[in-house]
C-alpha positions in Angstrom: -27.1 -11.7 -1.8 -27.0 -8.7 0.6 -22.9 -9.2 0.3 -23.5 -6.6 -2.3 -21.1 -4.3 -4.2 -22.4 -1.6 -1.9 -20.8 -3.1 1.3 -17.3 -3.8 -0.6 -17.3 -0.4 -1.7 -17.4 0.5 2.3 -13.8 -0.1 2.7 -12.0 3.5 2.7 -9.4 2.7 5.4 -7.5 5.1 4.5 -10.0 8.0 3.8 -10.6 7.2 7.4 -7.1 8.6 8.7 -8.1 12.2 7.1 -10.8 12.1 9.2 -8.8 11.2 12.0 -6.6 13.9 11.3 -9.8 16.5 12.3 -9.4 15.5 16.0 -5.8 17.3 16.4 -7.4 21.1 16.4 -5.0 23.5 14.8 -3.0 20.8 12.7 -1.4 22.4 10.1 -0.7 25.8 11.4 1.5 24.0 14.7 3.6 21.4 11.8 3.8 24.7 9.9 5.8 26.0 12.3 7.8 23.3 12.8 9.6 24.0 9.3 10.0 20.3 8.8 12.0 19.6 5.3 8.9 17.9 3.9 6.8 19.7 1.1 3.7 18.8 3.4 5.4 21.0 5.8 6.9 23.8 3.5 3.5 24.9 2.0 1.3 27.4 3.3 -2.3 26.0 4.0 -5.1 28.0 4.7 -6.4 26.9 8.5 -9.7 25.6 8.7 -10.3 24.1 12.2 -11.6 21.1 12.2 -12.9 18.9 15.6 -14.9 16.3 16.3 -18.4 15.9 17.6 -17.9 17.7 21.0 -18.2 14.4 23.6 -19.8 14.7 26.9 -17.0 13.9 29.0 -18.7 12.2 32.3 -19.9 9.5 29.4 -16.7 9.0 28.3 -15.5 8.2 31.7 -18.4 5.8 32.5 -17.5 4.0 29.1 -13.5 3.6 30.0 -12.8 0.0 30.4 -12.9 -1.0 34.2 -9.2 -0.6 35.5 -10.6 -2.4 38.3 -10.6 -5.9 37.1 -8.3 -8.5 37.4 -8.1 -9.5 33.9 -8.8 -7.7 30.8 -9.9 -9.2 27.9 -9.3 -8.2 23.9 -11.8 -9.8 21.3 -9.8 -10.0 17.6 -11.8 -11.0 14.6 -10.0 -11.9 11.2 -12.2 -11.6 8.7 -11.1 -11.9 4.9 -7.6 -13.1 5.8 -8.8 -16.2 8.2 -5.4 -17.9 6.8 -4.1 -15.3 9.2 -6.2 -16.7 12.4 -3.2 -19.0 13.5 -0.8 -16.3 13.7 -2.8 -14.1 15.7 -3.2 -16.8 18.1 0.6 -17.3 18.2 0.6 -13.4 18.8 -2.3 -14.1 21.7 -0.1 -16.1 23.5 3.0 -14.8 23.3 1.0 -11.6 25.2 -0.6 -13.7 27.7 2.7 -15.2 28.4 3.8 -11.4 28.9 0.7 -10.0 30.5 -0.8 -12.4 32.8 -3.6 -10.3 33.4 -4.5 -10.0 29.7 -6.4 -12.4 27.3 -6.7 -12.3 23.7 -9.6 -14.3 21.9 -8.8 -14.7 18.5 -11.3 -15.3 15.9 -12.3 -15.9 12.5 -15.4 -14.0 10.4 -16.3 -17.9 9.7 -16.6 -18.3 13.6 -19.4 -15.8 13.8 -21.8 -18.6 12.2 -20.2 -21.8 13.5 -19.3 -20.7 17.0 -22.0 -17.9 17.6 -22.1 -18.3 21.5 -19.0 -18.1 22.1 -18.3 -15.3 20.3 -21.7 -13.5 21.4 -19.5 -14.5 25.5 -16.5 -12.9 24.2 -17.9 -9.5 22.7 -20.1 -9.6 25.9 -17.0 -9.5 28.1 -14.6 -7.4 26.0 -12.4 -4.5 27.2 -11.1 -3.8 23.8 -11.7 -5.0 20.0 -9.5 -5.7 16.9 -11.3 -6.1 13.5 -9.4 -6.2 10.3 -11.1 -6.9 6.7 -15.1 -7.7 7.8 -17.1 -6.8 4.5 -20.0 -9.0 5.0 -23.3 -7.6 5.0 -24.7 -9.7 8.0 -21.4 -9.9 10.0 -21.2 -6.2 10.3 -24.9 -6.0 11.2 -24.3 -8.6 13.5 -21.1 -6.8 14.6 -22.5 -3.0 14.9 -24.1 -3.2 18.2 -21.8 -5.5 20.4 -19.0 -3.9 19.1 -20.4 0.1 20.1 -21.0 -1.5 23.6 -17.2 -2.2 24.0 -16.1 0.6 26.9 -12.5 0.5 25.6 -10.2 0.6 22.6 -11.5 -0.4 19.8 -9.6 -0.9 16.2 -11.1 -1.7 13.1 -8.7 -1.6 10.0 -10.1 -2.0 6.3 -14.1 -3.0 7.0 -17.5 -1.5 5.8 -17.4 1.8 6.4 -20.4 1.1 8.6 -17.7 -1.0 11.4 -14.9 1.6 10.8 -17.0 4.0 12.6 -17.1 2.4 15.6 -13.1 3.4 16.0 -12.7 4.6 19.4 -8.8 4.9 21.1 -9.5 7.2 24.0 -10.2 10.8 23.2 -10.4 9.7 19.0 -12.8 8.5 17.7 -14.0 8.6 13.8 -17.2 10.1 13.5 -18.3 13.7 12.7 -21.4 15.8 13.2 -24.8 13.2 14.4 -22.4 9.9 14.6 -22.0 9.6 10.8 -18.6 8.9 9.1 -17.7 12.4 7.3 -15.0 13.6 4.4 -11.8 15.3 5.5 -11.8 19.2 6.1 -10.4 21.7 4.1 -7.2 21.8 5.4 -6.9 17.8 6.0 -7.3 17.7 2.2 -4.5 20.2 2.0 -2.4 17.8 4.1 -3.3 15.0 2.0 -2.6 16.1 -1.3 1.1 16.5 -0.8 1.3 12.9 -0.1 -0.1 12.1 -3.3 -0.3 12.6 -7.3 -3.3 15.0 -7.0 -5.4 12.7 -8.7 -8.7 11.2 -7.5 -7.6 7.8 -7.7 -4.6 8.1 -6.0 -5.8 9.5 -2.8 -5.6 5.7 -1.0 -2.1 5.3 -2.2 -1.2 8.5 -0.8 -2.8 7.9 2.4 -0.3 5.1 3.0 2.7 7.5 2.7 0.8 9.6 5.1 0.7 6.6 7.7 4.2 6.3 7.6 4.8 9.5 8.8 1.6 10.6 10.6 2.7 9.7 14.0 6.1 11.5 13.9 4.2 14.4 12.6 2.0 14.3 16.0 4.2 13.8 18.0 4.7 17.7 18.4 1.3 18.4 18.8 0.1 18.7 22.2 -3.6 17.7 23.4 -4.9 14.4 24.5 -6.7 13.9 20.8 -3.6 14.5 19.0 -1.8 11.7 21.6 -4.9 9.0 21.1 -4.4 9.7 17.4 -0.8 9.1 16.9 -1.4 5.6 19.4 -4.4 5.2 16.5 -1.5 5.6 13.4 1.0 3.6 15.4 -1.0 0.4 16.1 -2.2 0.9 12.4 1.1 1.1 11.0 1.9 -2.3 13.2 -1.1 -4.0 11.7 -0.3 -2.8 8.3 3.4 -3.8 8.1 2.2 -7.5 9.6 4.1 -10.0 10.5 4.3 -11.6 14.4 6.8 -9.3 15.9 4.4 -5.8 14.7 0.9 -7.7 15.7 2.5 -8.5 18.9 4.1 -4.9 19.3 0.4 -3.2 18.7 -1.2 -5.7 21.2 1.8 -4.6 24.0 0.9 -0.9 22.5 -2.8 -0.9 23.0 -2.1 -2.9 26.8 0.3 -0.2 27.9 -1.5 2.2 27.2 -4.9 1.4 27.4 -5.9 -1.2 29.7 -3.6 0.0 32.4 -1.7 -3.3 34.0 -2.0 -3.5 37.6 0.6 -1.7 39.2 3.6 -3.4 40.0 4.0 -4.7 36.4 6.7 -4.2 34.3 5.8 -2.4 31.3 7.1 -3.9 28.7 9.1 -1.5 25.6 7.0 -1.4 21.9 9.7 -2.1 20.1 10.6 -0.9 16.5 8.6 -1.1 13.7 9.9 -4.1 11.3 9.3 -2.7 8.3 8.8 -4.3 5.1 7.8 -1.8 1.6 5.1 -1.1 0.2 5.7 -2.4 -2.7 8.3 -4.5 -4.8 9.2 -7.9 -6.5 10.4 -11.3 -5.2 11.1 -14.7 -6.6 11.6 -18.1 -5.2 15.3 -18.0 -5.6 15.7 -15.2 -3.9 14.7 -15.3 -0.6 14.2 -12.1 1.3 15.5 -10.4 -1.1 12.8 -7.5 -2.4 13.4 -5.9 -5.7 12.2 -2.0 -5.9 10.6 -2.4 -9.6 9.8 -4.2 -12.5 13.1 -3.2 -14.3 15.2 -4.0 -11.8 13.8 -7.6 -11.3 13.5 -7.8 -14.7 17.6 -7.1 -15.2 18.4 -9.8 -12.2 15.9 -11.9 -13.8 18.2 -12.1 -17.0 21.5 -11.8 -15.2 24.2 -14.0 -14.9 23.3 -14.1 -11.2 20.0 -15.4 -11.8 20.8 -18.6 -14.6 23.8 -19.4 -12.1 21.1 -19.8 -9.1 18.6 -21.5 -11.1 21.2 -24.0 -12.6 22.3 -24.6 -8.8 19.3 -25.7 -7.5 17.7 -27.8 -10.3 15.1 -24.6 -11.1 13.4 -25.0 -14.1 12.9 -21.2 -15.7 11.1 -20.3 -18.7 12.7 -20.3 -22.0 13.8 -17.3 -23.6 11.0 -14.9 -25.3 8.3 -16.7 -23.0 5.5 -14.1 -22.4 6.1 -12.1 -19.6 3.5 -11.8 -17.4 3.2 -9.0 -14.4 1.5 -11.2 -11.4 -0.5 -8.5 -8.6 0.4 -10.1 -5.7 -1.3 -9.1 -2.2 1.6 -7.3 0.2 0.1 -9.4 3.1 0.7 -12.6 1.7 3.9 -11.8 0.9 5.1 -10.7 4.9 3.1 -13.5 6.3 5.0 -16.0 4.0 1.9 -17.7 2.6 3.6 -20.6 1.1 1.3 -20.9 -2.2 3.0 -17.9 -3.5 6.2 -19.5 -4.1 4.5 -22.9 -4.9 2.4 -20.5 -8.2 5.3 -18.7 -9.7 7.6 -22.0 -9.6 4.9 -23.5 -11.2 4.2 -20.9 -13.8 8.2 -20.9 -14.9 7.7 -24.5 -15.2 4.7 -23.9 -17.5 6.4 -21.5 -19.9 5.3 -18.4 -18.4 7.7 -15.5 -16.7 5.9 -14.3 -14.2 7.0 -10.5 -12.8 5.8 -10.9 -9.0 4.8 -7.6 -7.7 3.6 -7.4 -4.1 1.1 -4.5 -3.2 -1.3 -3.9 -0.2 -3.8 -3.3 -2.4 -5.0 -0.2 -3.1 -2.1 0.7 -5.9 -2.8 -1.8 -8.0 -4.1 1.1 -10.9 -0.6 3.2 -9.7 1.7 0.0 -10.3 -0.1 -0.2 -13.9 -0.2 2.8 -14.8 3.6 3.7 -13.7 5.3 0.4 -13.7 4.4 -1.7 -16.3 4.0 -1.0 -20.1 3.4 -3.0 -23.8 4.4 -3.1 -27.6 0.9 -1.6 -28.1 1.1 1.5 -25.7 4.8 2.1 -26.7 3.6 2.1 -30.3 0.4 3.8 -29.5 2.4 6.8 -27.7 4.9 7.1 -30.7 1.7 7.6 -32.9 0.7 10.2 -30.9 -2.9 8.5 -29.7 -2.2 7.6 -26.4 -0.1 10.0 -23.9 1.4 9.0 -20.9 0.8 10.3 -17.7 3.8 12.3 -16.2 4.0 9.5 -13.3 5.2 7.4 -15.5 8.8 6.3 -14.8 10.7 4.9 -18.3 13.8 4.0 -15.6 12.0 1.2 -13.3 8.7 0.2 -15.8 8.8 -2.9 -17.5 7.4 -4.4 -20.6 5.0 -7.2 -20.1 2.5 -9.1 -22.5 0.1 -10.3 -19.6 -1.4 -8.6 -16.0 -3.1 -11.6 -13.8 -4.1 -10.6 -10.4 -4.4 -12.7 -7.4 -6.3 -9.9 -5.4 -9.2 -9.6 -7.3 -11.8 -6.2 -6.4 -12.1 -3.1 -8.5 -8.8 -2.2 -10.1 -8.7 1.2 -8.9 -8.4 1.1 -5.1 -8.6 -2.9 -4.8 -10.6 -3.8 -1.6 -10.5 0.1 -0.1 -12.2 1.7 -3.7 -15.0 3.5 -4.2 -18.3 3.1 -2.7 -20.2 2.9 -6.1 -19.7 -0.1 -7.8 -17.9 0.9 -11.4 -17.2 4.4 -10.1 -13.9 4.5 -10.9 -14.3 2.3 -14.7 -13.0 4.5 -16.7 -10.1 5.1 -15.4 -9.5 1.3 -15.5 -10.7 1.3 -18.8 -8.1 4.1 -19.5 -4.9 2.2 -18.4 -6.3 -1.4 -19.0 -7.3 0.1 -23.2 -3.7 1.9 -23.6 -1.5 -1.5 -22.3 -4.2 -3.5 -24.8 -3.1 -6.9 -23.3 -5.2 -9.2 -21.4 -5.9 -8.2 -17.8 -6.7 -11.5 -15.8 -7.7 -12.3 -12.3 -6.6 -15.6 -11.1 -6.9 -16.2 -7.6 -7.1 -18.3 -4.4 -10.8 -18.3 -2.2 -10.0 -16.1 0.5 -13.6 -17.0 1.8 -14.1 -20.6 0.9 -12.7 -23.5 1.5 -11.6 -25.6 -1.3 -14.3 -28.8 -0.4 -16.9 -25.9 -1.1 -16.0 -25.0 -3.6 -15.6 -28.1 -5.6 -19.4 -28.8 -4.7 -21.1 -25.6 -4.8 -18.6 -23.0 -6.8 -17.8 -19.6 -6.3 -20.1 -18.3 -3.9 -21.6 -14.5 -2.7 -19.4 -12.2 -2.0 -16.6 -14.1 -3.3 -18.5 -14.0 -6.7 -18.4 -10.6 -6.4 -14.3 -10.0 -5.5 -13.1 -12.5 -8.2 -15.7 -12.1 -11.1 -18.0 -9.4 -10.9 -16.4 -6.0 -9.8 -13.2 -6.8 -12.0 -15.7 -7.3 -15.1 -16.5 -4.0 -15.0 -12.9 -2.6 -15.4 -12.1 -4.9 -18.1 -10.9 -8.6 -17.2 -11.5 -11.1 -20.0 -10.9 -14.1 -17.8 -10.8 -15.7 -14.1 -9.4 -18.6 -12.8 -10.1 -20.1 -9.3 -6.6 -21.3 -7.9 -7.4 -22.5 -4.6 -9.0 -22.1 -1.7 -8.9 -22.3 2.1 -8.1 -25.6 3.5 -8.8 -24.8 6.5 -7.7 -21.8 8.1 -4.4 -22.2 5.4 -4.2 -21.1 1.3 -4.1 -24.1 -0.7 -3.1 -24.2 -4.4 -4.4 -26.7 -6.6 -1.6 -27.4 -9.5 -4.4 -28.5 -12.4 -5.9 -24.8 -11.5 -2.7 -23.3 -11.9 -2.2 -25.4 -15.4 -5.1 -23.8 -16.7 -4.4 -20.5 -15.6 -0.8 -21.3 -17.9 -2.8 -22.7 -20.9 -5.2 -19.4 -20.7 -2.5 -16.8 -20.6 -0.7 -18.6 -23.4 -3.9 -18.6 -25.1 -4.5 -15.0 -24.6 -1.3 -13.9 -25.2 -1.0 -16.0 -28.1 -4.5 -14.6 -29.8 -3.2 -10.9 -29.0 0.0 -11.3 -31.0 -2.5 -13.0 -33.7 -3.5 -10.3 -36.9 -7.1 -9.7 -36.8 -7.7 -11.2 -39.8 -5.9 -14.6 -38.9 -8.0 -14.7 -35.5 -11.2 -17.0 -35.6 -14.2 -15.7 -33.4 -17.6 -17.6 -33.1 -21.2 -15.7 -32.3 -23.5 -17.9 -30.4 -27.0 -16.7 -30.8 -29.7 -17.8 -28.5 -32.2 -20.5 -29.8 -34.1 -21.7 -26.8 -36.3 -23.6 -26.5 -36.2 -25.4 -29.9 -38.8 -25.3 -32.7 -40.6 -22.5 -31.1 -39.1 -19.8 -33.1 -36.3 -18.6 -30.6 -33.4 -17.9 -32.2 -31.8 -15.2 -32.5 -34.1 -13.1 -29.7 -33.7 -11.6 -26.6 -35.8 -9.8 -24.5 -36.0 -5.9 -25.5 -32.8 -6.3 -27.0 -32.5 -6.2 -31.3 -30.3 -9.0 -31.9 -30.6 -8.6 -35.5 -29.2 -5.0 -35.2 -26.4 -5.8 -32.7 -25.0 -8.4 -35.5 -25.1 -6.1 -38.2 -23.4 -3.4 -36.0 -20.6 -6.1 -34.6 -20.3 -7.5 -38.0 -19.2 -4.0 -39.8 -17.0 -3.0 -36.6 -15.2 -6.2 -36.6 -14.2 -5.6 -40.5 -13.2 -1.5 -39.5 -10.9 -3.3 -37.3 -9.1 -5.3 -39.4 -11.0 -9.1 -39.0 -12.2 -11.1 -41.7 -15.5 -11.1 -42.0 -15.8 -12.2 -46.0 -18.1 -9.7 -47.9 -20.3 -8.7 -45.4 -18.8 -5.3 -44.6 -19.0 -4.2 -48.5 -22.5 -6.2 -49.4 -25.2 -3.0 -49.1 -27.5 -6.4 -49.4 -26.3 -7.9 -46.2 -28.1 -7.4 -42.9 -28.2 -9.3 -39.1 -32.2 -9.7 -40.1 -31.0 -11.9 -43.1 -28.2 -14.3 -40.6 -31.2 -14.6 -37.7 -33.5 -16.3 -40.4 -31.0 -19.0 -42.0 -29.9 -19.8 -38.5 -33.6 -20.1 -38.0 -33.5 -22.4 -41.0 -30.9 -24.7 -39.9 -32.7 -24.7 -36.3 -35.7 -26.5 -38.1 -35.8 -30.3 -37.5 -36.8 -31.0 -40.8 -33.4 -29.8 -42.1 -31.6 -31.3 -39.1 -33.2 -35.1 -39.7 -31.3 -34.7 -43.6 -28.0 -34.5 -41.6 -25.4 -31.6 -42.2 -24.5 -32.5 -45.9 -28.2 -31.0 -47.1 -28.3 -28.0 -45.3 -26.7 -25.3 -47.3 -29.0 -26.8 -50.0 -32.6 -25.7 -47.5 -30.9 -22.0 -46.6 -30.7 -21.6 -50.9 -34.4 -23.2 -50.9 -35.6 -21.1 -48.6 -33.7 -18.2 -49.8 -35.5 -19.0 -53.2 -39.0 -18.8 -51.6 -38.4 -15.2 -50.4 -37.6 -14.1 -54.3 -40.7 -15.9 -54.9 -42.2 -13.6 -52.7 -43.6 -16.7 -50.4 -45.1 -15.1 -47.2 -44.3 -17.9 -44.8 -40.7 -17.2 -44.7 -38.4 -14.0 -43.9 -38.3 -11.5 -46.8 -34.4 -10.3 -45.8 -33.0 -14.0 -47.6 -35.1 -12.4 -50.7 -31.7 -10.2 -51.4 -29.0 -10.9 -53.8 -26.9 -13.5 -51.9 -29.7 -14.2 -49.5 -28.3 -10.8 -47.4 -25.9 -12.9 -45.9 -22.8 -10.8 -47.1 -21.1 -14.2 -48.5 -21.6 -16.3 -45.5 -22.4 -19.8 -46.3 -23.5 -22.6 -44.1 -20.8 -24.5 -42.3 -22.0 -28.1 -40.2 -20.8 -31.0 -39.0 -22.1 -34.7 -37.4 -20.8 -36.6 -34.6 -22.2 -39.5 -33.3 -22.4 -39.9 -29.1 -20.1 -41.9 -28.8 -17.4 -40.1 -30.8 -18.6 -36.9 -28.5 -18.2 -38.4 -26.0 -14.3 -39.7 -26.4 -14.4 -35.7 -27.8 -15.4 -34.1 -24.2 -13.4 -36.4 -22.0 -14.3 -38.5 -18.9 -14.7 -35.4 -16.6 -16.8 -33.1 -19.0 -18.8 -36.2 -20.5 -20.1 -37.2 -16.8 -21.3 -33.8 -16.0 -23.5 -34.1 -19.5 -24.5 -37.3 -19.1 -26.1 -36.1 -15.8 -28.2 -34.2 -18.0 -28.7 -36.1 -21.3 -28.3 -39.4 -20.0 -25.7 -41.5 -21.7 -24.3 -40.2 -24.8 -24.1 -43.2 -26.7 -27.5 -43.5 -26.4 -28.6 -40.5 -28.1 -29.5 -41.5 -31.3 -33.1 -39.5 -31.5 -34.4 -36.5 -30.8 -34.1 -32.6 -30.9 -30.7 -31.7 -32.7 -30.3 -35.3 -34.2 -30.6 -36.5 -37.6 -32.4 -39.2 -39.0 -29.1 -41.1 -39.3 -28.4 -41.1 -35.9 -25.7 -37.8 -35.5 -25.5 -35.0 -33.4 -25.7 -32.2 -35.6 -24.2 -28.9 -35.3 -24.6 -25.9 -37.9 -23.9 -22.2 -38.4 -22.8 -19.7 -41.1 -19.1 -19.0 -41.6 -18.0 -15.5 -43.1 -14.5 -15.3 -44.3 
């Protein structure tokens, strides 16, 4: 429970390399004067100097990993990506096999429960620390202290802002004034803005165009800070890229430099980054092949190319004028080569579905809808004039879809680095999500459960939170569970993936529907029975909030008979004839009598009868021409109705359904009865 939205909303990697930036003393004046080509470096910033908490330097020496040993040992903990954990290992090894004198203990967040001792050895021993994606409340608590008392490099990328604290590479480290995490200066803020829009919510993406160019930027400025800052950038930008070759080349990075190999060794050279963007498209028939937007993938998609290659290989694509549906994919997944991604969009093609794969880290997700993707609603909606378009907007690579599902889950608006209030950034999701006006879906694998879990306790924690409750806030209308971990791999389960097909259909299909052809049903709370429940909640006026949905559901176009235009009609009047066909007395006559006690009763309250609600004593009964609609089903039919998988799970509660003959909610004749009032 302490997995709260507060810890998820820890995760500012990125806000983390402005305050990096602090430690390099008189930053912008020195790339100033460099006149690189670069607006960052063309504009004239006002220098505010900005350090660090001043360190005492005979600590720092006391805390510098002991040269002096024979073997050094670096501690790496995977935490939301444990399908990750068998590739670091490969990367472990492949070191070892390089550096004799170095050893890499991999590990996953799930290890810090199930293998506590070991890992408690390992942290105990450690000359250097790698953390990547730990948001849990009691892991980073767990964490704090044993990482702190690390004497050497430590790296932590994308965790509670709590962990990402504890960065230390040599002279850099990332706290400010008293050992707490601080903003970025004046002038850092300068820097930043020209790798951005200027907006709030773009600063994270921007800070990813700064990492790929930080450390060439530092490279000219002198000072030992500056130097452990650009090794800080560079071993980020390894992690961040992914991939075996760049985890193995920041491992050799932080060895070389850091933990000093007994002389006499070879160092080995970091090689080149191996790149791979930021963002684009991909699909299963195209291997390796990255597509820079929606419209491009979109033209290949309907190319002569494409149809040629899926006829080829016996691919089975969706039919034309199938809805198109833009899938956020996680960048990650993509460079790893997580096979469940290819295994989903086959299968949604196969389901009727085309899916627009776009890969992010993250962070972008708001940029990529907002810039990239558009609908028949915003494109009308702008040539009315109600909605404008923000100038980032590019007409020349967006695409039109009818659908957004994403697989990543967290707030819309800087994904698992947003803000640190939970809903802070809502309405500017509510913004781009209300101008598209298409369903916005999350429909994703459990990147913290495995699937056995899962099947027999559900979504869980702080995996509730990722997939249901901080996308709720921006606007999702629907999740779907795909998978889980089997292991420490991503499994999809196909019947998941089916439903996530029907859903979108279904979603698609009712947004292309009129309003006043779409059918929407009110449930209103009537428990426990006979005690005169229905239709309250606590402190809440559910009479009130009827009559206000009522009358804003006709202003917008649904049929909801005469209600809208009846002066007689009010919520009060609905809440007692639903109390009437709650009673058990009407139920035992079955559902063919009840419209017959609403008009009794209604006929009492003329009569001025004390004993029932005086709003049925209206013309109409104040029901605005709603009349009652019921129907009878016997157990058994229900159920054949339900099916085997949905009828078990019941049966737990009721017992068998064919059985169920007597008792609340049955009539006399032996049926399930269900009734309610239908307007329009």
């Amino acid at each position: 429970g302490r997995s709260s939205v507060r810890e998820l909303g820890g995760m500012r990697p990125f806000l983390t390399l402005a305050l990096a930036l602090a430690v390099a003393g008189p930053v912008v004046d020195a790339l100033h004067a460099l006149r690189h080509p670069r607006s960052v470096l063309r504009a004239r910033i006002a220098m505010t100097t900005a350090m660090t908490r001043p360190k005492d330097r005979a600590a720092e020496r006391q805390t510098e990993p002991d040269t002096t040993r024979e073997q050094r040992r670096i501690v790496l903990i995977s935490g939301f990506e444990s399908f990750n954990v068998a590739l670091y290992k490969e990367c472990a090894q492949q070191l070892s096999g390089e550096y004799a004198s170095v050893r890499v203990d991999v590990f996953s967040d799930r290890d810090l429960s199930a293998r506590r001792k070991e890992v408690d050895a390992a942290l105990a021993d450690a000359d250097a620390f790698i953390g990547s994606l730990i948001f849990d409340y009691d892991d980073v608590q767990y964490l704090l202290p044993k990482v702190a008392a690390i004497p050497g490099p430590r790296l932590i990328f994308e965790c509670a802002t709590e962990l990402m604290a504890a960065n230390r590479l040599g002279a850099f480290e990332m706290v400010g004034p008293g050992g707490e995490p601080s903003g970025p200066p004046p002038a850092v803020k300068a820097i930043l803005s020209q790798f951005g829009s200027g907006k709030e919510e773009d600063k994270l993406a921007g800070y990813l165009k700064l990492l790929k160019v930080g450390p060439e930027l530092l490279q000219y400025i002198p000072g030992e800070k500056a130097s452990d800052l650009r090794s800080w950038l560079e071993a980020y930008r390894f992690w961040n890229q992914g991939g075996k070759t760049n985890v193995v080349s920041m491992l050799r990075l932080l060895t070389q430099r850091y933990l000093q190999p007994p002389s006499g060794m070879a160092d080995l050279a970091v090689p080149l980054l191996v790149e791979t963007p930021a963002l684009g498209l991909l699909h299963p028939l195209a291997p390796g092949r990255y597509f820079a937007s929606p419209a491009e993938f979109v033209r290949w998609r309907e190319s002569e190319e494409f149809l040629n290659l899926a006829s080829a290989r016996g691919f089975k694509q969706a039919p034309p004028g199938a809805p198109r549906v833009a899938v956020l994919l996680y960048r990650k997944h993509v460079i790893t080569e997580q096979p469940y991604i290819g295994q989903l969009l086959t299968q949604l093609e196969l389901l009727g579905l085309c899916p627009l794969p776009i890969f992010i880290n993250g962070v972008e997700a708001h940029t990529v809808v907002r810039d990239l993707l558009t609908s028949d609603a915003e494109h009308d909606a702008v040539s009315k004039g109600l909605v404008y378009r923000e100038s980032t907007y590019d007409k020349s690579a967006a695409a039109c879809v009818d659908a957004i599902v994403s697989t990543i889950g967290f707030p819309l608006v800087g994904g698992p680095a947003g803000s640190m209030e939970a809903g802070r950034d809502v309405p500017v999701a509510k913004a781009l999500l209300g101008a598209k006006d298409i369903p916005y879906i999350i429909a994703a694998p459990l990147l913290l459960q495995e699937i056995r879990q899962w099947k027999k306790q559900g979504v869980m924690g702080l995996q509730s939170v990722v997939l249901y409750s901080l996308p709720e806030l921006d606007g999702a209308v629907d999740t779907v569970v795909l998978g889980g971990l089997a292991a420490d791999r991503i499994g999809l389960i196909p019947e998941r993936v089916r439903r996530l097909a029907k859903r979108v259909h279904g979603w698609v299909a009712l947004r292309r529907t009129a309003p006043a052809d779409r059918k929407l049903a009110l449930i209103a709370y009537g428990f426990p029975p006979n005690v005169g429940a229905v239709g309250t909640a606590a402190l809440l006026n559910v009479p009130a909030s009827l009559d206000a949905l009522l009358r804003r559901l006709s202003t917008e176009g649904y049929d909801v008979g005469g209600y809208a235009s009846d002066p007689n009609a009010s919520g009060e009047a609905l809440v007692a004839a639903l109390a009437v066909l709650s009673r058990e007395d009407v139920i035992a006559k079955g559902p063919g009598s009840m419209q017959a006690a609403v008009d009794a009763t209604a006929e009492r309250a003329r009569d001025k009868d004390p004993t029932v609600n005086a709003a049925l004593a209206f013309p109409g009964a104040g029901l605005g021409g709603a009349c009652v609609r019921a129907v009878g089903i016997r157990g058994a039919e229900l159920k054949e109705e339900l099916g085997k998988c949905m009828a078990t799970r019941v049966e737990k509660c009721w017992g068998d359904l064919r059985q169920q003959t007597s008792g609340p909610g049955v009539s006399a004749a032996g049926e399930l009865v269900v009734a309610g009032l239908q307007g329009g």
